[in-house]
C-alpha positions in Angstrom: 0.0 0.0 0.0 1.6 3.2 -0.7 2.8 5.5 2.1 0.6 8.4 3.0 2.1 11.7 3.9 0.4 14.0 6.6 1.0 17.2 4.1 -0.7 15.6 1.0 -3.3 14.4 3.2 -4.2 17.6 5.0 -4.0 19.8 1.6 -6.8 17.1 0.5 -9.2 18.2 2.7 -8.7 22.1 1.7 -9.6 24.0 -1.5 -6.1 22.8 -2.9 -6.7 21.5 -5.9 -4.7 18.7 -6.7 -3.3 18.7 -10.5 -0.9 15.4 -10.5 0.9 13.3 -8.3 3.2 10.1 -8.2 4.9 8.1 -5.4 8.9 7.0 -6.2 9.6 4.6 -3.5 12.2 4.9 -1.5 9.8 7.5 1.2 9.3 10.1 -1.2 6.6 11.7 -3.6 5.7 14.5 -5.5 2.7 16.5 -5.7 1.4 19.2 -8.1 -1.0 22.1 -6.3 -2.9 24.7 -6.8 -4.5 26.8 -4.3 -6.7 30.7 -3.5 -8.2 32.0 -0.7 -7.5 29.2 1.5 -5.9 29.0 5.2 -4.0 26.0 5.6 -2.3 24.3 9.0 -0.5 21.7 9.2 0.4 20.6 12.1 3.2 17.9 13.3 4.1 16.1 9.9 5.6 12.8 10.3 7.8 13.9 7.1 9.9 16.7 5.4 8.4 18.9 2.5 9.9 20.5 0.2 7.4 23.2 -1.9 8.6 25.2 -4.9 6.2 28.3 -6.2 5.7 27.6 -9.4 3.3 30.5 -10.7 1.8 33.5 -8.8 2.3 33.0 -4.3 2.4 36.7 -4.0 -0.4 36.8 -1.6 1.0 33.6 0.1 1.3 34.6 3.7 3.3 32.5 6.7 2.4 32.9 10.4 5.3 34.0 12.4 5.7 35.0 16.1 5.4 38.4 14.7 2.3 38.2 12.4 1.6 36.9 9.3 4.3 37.7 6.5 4.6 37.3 3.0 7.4 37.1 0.3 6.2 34.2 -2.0 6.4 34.4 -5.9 7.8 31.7 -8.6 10.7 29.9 -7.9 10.7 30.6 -4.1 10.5 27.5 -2.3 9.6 26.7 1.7 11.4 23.8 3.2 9.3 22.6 6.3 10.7 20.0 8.3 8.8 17.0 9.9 7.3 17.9 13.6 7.3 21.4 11.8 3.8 23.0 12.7 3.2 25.8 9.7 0.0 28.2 9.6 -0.5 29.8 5.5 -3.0 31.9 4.6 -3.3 31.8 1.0 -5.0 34.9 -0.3 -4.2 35.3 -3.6 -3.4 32.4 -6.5 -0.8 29.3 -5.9 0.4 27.2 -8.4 3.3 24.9 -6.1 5.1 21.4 -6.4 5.8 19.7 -3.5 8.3 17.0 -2.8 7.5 14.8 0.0 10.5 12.4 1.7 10.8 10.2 5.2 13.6 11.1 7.9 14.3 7.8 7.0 15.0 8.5 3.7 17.1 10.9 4.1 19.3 9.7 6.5 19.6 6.9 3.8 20.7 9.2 1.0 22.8 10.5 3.5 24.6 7.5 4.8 24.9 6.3 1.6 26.5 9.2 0.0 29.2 10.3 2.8 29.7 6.2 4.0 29.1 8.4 7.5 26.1 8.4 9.6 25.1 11.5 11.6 23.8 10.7 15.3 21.0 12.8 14.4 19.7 14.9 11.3 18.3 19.0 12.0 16.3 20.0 9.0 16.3 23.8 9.1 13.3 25.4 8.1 13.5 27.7 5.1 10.5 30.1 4.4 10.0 32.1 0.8 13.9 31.3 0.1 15.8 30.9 -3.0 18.4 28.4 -4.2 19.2 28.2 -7.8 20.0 24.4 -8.0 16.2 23.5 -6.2 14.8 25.8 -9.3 16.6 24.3 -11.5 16.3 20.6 -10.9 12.3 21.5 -10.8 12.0 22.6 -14.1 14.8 21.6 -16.3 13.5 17.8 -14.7 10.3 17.0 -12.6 8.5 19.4 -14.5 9.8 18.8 -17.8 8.4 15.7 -18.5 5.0 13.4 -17.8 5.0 11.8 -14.4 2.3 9.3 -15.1 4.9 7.5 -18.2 6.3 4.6 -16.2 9.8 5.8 -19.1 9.9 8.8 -16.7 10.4 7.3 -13.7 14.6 6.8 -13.7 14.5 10.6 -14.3 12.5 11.6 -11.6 14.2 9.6 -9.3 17.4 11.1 -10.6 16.5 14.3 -9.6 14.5 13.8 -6.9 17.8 12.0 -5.6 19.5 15.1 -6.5 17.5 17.4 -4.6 17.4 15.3 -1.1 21.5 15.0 -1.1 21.7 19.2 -2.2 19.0 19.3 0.6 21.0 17.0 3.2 23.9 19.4 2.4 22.6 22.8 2.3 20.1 23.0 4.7 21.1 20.3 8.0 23.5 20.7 10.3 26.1 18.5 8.8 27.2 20.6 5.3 29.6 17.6 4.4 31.6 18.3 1.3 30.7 15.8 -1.2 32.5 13.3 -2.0 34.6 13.2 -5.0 33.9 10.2 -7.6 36.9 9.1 -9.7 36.3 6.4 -12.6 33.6 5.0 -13.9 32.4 1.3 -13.4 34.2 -1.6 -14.1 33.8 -3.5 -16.9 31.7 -6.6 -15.4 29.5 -4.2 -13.2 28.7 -2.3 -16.2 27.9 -5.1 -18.1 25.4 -6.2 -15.7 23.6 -3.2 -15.4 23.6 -2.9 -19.1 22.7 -6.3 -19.2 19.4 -5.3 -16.5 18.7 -2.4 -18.2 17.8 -4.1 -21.8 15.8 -6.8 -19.8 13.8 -4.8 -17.9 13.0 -2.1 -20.6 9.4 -2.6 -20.1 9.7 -1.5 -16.5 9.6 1.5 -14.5 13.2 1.8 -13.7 14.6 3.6 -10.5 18.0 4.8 -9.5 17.6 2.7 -7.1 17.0 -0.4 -9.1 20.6 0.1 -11.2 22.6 1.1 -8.1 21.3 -1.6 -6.7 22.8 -3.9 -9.1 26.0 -2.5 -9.2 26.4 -2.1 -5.6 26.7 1.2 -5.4 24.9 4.3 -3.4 22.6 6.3 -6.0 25.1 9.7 -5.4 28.1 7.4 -6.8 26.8 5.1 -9.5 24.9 8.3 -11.2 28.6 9.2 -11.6 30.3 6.4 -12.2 27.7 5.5 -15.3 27.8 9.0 -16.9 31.4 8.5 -16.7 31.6 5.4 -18.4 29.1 5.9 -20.8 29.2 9.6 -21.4 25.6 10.2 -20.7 23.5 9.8 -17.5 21.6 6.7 -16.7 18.3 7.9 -17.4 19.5 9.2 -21.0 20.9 5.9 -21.2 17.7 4.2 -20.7 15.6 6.4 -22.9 17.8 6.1 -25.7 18.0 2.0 -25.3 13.8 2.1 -25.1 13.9 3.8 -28.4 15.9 2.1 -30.5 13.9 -1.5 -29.5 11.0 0.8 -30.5 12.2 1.6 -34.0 13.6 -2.1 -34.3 9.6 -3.3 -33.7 8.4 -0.6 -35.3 10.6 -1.7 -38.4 11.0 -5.4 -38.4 6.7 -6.4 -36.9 3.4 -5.1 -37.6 2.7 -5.1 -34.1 0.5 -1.8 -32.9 1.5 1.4 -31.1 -0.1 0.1 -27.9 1.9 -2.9 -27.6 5.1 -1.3 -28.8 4.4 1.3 -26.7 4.0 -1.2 -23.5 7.1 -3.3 -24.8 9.5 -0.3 -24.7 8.1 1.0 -20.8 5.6 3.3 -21.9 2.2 4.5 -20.1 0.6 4.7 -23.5 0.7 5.0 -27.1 0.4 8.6 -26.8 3.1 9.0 -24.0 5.3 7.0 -26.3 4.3 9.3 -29.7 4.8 12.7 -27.8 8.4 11.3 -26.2 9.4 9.6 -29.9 8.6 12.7 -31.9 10.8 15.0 -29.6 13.6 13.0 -29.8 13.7 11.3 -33.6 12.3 14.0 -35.1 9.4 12.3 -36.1 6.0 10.3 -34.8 6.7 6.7 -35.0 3.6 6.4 -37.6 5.1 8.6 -39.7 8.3 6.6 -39.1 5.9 3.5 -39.9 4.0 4.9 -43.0 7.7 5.9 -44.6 9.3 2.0 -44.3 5.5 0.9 -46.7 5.7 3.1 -49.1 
């Protein structure tokens, strides 16, 4: 059953209108909102929350011991740690992503990462803030692409891995340097996950899944692949899912449903849109063209 976070749940029962959402294992998931003229409290999360403003938050106000205050607009972003009771009073329009993810979690990413483990993990809270690399990794990634297309699931967990190491980094109290990666993987490691990655194709494939394999933390075999291959593992994957769908496309008269499913797409139209933007052309054109 998949884990229910107090944040998501409480937003539910608002006027937040909930536009998509999709859980990555692991103790995380991401949430796309909308909200106006609403006053939101949420009190004692189990959880951490990360929230970027997308559009408008102007007239996005945060209690304080001093009154209510405001000072949202895009590409601000809130970080609200778990125990972390947080009064809004949203007067205005509020388009905002959140990114929900377990202590456990990120103690996790952060044991794995630094091969240390802290006695215990402060969260600072961070109200209307900015930090390029959180905008970024928002909308060059998790809001670049479809979340419901199973094929865009080693992406989001890319970055969403991305964001809770910059997170465990920036805003605790431990600020570790990270760790240099030399080398990419050896030559039998990579051959495995190589190996995994054209059998599985049809699956939604994590981070975790491939540094799994090679027996490595997510932070490091991100690296160690791009090195070794020269693009990143979800580009990897992408490009590997296309070429079997040109090859069936090509060489059987299956349809675009089945190809679609074959290669570890949602749908045929998740699979068109994706094809298209990165051939150059939809796979029925690519079709019609090989029977004329």
């Amino acid at each position: 059953m998949p884990r229910q976070y107090q944040a998501f749940e409480t937003l539910k029962k608002h006027q937040a209108v909930l536009h998509d959402t999709v859980q990555l294992g692991s103790g995380m998931q991401l949430a796309a909102w909308s909200n106006k003229n609403d006053c939101v409290t949420q009190e004692d999360p189990d959880h951490h929350t990360l929230s970027l403003y997308i559009a408008d938050g102007y007239e996005c106000y945060h209690k304080t011991r001093a009154g209510w205050h405001n000072g949202g607009g895009p590409d601000r972003f809130c970080l609200m740690p778990k125990h972390n009771i947080s009064s809004w009073d949203v007067r205005g329009a509020l388009s905002f992503v959140h990114l929900y993810y377990t202590d456990d979690h990120l103690r996790q990413v952060i044991e794995q990462t630094w091969d240390r483990s802290p006695a215990s993990i402060q969260v600072a809270e961070q109200v209307f803030s900015e930090d390029r690399q959180i905008t970024q990794l928002y909308r060059h990634f998790l809001l670049s692409c479809q979340w419901q297309d199973n094929s865009n699931h080693l992406l989001l967990s890319s970055a969403t891995n991305l964001l809770v190491t910059h997170l465990a980094r920036q805003y605790t109290q431990l600020q570790w340097s990270l760790p240099q990666v030399r080398g990419g993987l050896s030559p039998s490691v990579l051959n495995r996950v190589k190996e995994y990655i054209h059998g599985h194709l049809a699956d939604p494939l994590s981070l975790a899944d491939l540094a799994q394999i090679a027996e490595l933390s997510e932070y490091h075999f991100a690296r160690m692949f791009k090195q070794s291959m020269g693009v990143a593992p979800h580009q990897y994957v992408m490009n590997a899912r296309l070429i079997r769908a040109e090859s069936l496309l090509r060489h059987t008269a299956l349809d675009m449903t089945t190809i679609a499913l074959d290669c570890g797409f949602s749908s045929s139209s998740h699979f068109s849109h994706r094809f298209k933007s990165l051939r150059g052309m939809a796979p029925s054109a690519l079709r019609a063209e090989l029977l004329r």
